[in-house]
Phi, psi and omega in degrees: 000132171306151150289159208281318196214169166326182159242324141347277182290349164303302187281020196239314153331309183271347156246007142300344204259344185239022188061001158094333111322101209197185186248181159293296161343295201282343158300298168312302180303330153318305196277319154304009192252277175318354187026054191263302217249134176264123183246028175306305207245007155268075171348291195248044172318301183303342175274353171297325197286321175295318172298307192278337181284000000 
């Protein structure tokens, strides 16, 4: 299934929201916070979210 937005523009949505200092945790735990993107059928969404950061 396509995603709604980028995974890209995603993380970058989420260090907006976070003020740009943070951790990979605090990225991740954002971008699962927005619920924008279905990570249902992805096991290893967090090691995508560490490749694009």
């Amino acid at each position: 299934m396509a995603q709604p937005i980028r995974l890209l523009d995603e993380v970058i949505e989420a260090l907006k929201g976070l003020n740009g200092y943070v951790t990979l945790l605090d990225i991740t735990e954002k971008i699962i916070e927005r619920n924008v993107m279905d990570f249902n059928a992805k096991v290893l969404f967090r090691e995508q979210i560490r490749g694009t950061v």
